[in-house]
C-alpha distance (Angstrom), angle and dihedral (degrees) to the residues before:
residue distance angle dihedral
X1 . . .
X2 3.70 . .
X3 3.96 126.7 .
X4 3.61 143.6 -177.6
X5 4.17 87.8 -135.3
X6 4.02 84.0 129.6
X7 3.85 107.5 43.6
X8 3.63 92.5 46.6
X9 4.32 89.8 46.3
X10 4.13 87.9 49.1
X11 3.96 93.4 36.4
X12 4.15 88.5 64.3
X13 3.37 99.5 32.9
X14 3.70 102.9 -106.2
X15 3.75 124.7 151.7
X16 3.90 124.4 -139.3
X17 3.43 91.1 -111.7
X18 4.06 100.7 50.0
X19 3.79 82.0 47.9
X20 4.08 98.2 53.2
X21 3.86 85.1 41.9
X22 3.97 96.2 49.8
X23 4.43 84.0 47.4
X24 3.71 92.9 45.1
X25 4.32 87.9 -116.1
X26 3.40 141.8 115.4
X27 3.88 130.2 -89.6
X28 3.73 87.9 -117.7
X29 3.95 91.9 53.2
X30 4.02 82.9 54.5
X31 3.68 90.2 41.9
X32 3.94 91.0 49.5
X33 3.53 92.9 46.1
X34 3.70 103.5 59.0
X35 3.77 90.8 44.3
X36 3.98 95.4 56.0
X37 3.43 89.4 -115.1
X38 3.90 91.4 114.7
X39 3.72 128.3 38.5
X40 3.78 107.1 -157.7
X41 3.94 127.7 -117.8
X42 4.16 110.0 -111.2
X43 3.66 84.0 -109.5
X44 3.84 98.0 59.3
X45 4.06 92.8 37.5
X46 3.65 81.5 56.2
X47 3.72 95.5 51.5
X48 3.86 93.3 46.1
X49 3.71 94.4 45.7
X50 3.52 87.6 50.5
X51 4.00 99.2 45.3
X52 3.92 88.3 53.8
X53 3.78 86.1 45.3
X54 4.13 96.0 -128.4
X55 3.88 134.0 102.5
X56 3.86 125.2 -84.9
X57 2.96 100.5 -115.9
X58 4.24 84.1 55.8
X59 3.69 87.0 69.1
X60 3.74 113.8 19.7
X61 4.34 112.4 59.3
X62 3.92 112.6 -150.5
X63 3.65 116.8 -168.2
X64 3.56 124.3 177.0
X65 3.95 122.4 -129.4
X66 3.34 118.9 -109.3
X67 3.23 114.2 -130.0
C-alpha cells in the first residue's frame, strides 16, 4: 500500500520525530511507514489521518491486485 505519510510530514514542516511523538510511535514506525515497509494498524491510520486533519484514504492509496 502506498501513502503520502512523507510529503504531507515535509510539506508542513514536521520532523519524524515530532510526528512519532504527536502518534505515540517510534521514529522507526514513521520511518517504516513512508518507505512501504509498514502498513499501519486501522487504529494508527486513524490517528494520522486525524493529526493531519484529512481522510484515510487522503493519505494512505489501496489498490486491489489484479488477479
Amino acid at each position: 500500500m502506498e501513502n503520502r505519510l512523507e510529503q504531507l510530514r515535509k510539506e508542513r514542516g514536521i520532523k519524524q520525530e515530532e510526528l512519532a511523538e504527536a502518534l505515540e510511535v517510534s521514529r522507526q514506525t514513521i520511518g517504516s511507514l513512508e518507505n512501504g515497509r509498514y502498513n499501519p494498524s486501522i487504529i494508527l491510520a486513524f490517528k494520522i489521518a486525524r493529526y493531519f486533519k484529512l481522510a484515510i484514504e487522503d493519505i494512505f492509496i489501496y489498490e486491489e491486485e489484479s488477479e
